[in-house]
C-alpha positions in Angstrom: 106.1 398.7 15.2 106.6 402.3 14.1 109.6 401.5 11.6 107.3 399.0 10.0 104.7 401.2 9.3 107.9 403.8 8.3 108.9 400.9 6.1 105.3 400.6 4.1 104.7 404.0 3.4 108.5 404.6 2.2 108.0 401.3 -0.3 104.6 402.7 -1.0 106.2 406.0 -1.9 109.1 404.5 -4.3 106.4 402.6 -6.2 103.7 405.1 -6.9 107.4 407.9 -7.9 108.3 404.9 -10.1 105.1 404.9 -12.1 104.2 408.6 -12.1 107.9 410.3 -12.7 109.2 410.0 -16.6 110.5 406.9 -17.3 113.9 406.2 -16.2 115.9 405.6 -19.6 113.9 407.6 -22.0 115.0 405.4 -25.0 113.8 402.3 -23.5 110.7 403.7 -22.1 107.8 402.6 -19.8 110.1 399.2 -19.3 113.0 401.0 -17.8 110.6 401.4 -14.8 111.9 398.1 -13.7 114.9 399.2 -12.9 113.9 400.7 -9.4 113.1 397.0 -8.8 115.1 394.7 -10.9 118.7 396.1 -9.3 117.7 396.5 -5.5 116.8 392.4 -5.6 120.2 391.8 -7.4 121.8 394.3 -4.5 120.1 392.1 -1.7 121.3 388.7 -3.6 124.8 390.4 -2.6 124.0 391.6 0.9 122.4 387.7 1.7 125.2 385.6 -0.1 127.6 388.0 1.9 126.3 387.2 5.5 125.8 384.0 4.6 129.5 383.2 4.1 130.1 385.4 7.0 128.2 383.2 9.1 129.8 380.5 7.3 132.9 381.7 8.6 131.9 382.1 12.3 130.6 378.8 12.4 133.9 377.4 11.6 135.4 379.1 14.2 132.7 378.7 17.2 131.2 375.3 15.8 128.0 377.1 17.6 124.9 375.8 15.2 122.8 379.0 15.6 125.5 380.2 12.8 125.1 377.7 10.6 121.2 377.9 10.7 121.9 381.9 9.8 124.2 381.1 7.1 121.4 378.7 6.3 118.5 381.4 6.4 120.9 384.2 4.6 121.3 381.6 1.4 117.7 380.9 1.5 116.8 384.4 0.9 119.5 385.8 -1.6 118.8 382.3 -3.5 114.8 383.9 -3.1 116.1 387.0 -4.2 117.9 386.4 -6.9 115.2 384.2 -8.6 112.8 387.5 -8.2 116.1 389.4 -9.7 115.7 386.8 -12.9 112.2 387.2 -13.1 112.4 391.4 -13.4 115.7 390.8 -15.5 113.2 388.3 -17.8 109.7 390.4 -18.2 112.6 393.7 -19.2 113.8 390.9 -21.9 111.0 390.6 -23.1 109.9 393.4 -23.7 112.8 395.2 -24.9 114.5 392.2 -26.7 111.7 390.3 -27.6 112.1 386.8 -25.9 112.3 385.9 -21.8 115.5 384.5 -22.5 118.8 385.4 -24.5 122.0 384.0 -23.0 122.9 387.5 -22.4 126.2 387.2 -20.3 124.6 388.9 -17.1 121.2 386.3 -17.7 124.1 384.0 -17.8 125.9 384.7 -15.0 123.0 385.1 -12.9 121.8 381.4 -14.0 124.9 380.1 -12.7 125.1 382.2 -9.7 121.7 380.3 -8.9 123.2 376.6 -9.7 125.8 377.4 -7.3 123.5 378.0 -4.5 121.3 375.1 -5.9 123.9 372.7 -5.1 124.3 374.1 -1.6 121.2 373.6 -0.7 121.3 370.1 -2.1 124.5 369.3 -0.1 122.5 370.4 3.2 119.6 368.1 1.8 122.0 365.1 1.3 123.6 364.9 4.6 122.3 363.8 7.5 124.2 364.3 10.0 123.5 367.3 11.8 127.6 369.1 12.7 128.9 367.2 9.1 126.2 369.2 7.6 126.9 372.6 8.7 130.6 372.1 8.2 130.7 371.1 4.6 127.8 373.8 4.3 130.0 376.2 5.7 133.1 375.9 3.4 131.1 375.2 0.3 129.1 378.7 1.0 132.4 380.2 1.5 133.7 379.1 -1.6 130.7 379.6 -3.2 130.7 383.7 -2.3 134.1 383.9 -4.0 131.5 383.6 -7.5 129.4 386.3 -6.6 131.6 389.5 -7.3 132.8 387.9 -10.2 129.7 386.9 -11.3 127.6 389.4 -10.9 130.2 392.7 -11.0 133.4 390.8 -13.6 131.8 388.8 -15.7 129.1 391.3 -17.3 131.2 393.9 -18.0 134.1 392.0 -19.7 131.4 390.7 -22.3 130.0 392.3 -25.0 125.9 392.8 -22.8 122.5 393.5 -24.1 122.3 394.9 -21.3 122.2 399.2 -20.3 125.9 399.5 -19.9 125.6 403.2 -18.4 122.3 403.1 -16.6 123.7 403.8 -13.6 127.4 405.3 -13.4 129.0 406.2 -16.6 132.2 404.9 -18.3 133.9 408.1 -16.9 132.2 406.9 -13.4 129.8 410.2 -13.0 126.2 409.3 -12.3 124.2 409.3 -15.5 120.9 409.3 -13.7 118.9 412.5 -13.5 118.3 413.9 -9.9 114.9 412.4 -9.5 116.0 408.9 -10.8 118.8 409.2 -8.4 116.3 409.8 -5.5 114.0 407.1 -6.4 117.0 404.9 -7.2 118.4 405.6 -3.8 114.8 405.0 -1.8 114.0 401.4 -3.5 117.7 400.3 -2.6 117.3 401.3 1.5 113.7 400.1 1.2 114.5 397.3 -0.2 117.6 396.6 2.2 115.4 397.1 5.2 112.7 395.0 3.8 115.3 391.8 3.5 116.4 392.5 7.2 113.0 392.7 8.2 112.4 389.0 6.5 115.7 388.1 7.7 114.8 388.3 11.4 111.7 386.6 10.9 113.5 383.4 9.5 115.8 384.0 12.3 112.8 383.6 14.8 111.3 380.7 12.7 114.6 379.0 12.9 114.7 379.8 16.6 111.5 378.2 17.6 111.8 375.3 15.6 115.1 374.4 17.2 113.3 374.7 20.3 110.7 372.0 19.2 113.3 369.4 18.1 115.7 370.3 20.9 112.1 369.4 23.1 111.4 366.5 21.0 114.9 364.5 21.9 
């Protein structure tokens, strides 16, 4: 219990520095706050597509079904995720652009990133049968990961963005965050991290028992 209650005051910390630190990007202003929220959910999209096509990958080999329902649980939350990671990305559009919505080639990116992961879920939705299910799952969430980097790392900085090209590491790869930035920067991404494995081992329970019921209701 002790690393929760680590866990709460740590996020509580990153979001009360967030509000009364300078802003961020002192050209933007008060909206660059979103920063210390909008990237760490884009990072956790990564971390959850990754395990899922790790999982992916293990249930291939050891056709055991408790890897498919974590490959399952991991796309479920970076799919979660990386709606929230629209949403932030959205409200800083609006404000600093003027519309929710530009076709900006990272919005763009990120819209199909989420089709992608749509259409895996619909696959699982479509078929019935239980080992069919988890194997085209499997290979489709494999393929499907080979999107992400270019996606969300290629594709955004080969086109011509909206978006803050240097808000974190500049083209001559030195940090161009000032030191409290960087320390605030650096909090909300392990906070958030731990947060997602926290949420991720709660599916994993929920997945748990409820293979119990229907394993007890054959």
């Amino acid at each position: 219990m002790w690393w929760k209650t680590l866990i709460f005051v740590a996020m509580s910390a990153v979001i009360v520095l967030s509000f009364v630190t300078p802003a961020p990007q002192q050209q933007i202003g008060d909206a660059s706050r979103i920063f210390y929220y909008h990237i760490p959910l884009a990072w956790i999209c990564v971390i959850a597509f990754t395990m899922s096509m790790v999982y992916s990958i293990r249930y291939l080999r050891t056709r055991r079904i408790a890897e498919d329902d974590k490959a399952a649980d991991s796309a479920r939350l970076g799919f979660t995720f990386c709606v929230l990671a629209t949403i932030t990305g959205s409200i800083f559009a609006k404000v600093t652009w003027g519309a929710f919505w530009n076709w900006d080639p990272r919005e763009t990116s990120v819209f199909i990133l989420l089709l992608i992961y749509g259409a895996y879920f619909a696959l699982r939705g479509a078929v019935e049968a239980e080992e069919k299910r988890a194997a085209l799952a499997a290979v489709f969430a494999i393929f499907s990961f080979l999107t992400v980097p270019f996606l969300i790392f290629v594709v955004p900085r080969i086109m011509p963005s909206l978006h803050p090209s240097e808000s974190i590491v500049s083209s001559q790869l030195n940090f161009s965050m000032g030191i409290t930035v960087r320390w605030i920067f650096a909090a909300s991404m392990v906070c958030f991290t731990l947060v997602f494995l926290w949420i991720f081992s709660l599916a994993r329970r929920i997945s748990v028992i409820r293979r119990i019921q229907m394993e007890q209701e054959l």
